[in-house]
C-alpha positions in Angstrom: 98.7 109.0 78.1 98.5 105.6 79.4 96.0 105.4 82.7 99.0 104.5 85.7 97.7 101.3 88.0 99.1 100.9 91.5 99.5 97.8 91.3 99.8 96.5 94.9 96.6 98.6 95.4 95.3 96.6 92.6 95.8 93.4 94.1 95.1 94.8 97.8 91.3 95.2 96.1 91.2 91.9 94.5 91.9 90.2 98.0 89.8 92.1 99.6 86.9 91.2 96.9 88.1 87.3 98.0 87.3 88.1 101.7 83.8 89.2 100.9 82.8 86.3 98.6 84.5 84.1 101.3 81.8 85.5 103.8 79.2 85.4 102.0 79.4 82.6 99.7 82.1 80.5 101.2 85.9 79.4 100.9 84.4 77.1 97.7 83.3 79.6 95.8 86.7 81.9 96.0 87.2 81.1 92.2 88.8 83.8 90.0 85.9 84.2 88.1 83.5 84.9 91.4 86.2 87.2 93.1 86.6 89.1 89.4 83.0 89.9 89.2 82.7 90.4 93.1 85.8 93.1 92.3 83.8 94.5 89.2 86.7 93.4 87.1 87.2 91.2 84.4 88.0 87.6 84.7 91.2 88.5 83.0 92.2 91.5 84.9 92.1 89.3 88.0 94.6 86.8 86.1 96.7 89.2 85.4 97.9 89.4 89.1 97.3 86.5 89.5 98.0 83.1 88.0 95.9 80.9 89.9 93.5 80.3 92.7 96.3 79.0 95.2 98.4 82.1 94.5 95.3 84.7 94.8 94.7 83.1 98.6 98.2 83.0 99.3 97.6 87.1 99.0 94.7 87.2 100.4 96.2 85.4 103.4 99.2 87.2 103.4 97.4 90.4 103.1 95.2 89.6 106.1 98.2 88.7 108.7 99.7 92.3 107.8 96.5 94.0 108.2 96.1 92.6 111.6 99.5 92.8 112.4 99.4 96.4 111.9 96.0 97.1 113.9 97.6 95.0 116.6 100.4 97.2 116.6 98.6 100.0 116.8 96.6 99.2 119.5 99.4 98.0 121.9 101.5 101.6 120.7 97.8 103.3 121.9 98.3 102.1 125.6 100.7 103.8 127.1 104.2 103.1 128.4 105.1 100.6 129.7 101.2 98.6 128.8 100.6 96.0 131.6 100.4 92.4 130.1 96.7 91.6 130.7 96.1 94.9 128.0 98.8 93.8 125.8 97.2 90.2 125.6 93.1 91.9 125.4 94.5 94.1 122.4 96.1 91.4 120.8 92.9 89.1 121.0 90.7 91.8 120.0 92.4 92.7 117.1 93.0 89.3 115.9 89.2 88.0 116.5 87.5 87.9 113.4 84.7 90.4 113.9 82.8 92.6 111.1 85.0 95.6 111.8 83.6 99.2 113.5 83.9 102.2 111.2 87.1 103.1 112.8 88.8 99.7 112.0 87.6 99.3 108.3 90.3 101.7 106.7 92.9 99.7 108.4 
């Protein structure tokens, strides 16, 4: 029986692998070929998601806004109703600065 791939997870990886050569290496070496290995994938694995270069960032930037968009949510729903502004604003800033992430905020 075939081996089943999610897919989206897939890609999820992959971007993920583009945000660690990005830090370390920089945005010029965010080729396919560096993000494949950095993934432990092949250079045509990677391809298979995703065409280019351009279209892997895209992801990768796309994938970046939801995650933060989704911590952000989650800390404003964590304060309480009805928040006061000023906490609003702090847990918007905080979850949108980009910081090496605490334990707690690496799963999300």
């Amino acid at each position: 029986m075939p081996k089943q791939v999610d897919h989206r997870e897939r890609r999820e990886a992959i971007a993920r692998a583009l945000w660690r050569v990005v830090e370390q290496r920089g945005i010029a070496h965010a080729s396919v070929r560096e993000v494949a290995q950095e993934a432990g994938i092949s250079h045509g694995a990677v391809q298979h998601y995703f065409a280019t270069r351009e279209e892997m960032l895209v992801f990768a930037m796309d994938y970046a806004s939801e995650r933060t968009s989704r911590r952000v949510a989650e800390a404003v729903r964590d304060l309480g109703d009805p928040p006061h502004p000023r906490d609003v604003l702090r847990a918007m800033l905080t979850e949108m600065l980009p910081c090496i992430p605490t334990p707690a905020r690496r799963a999300g």
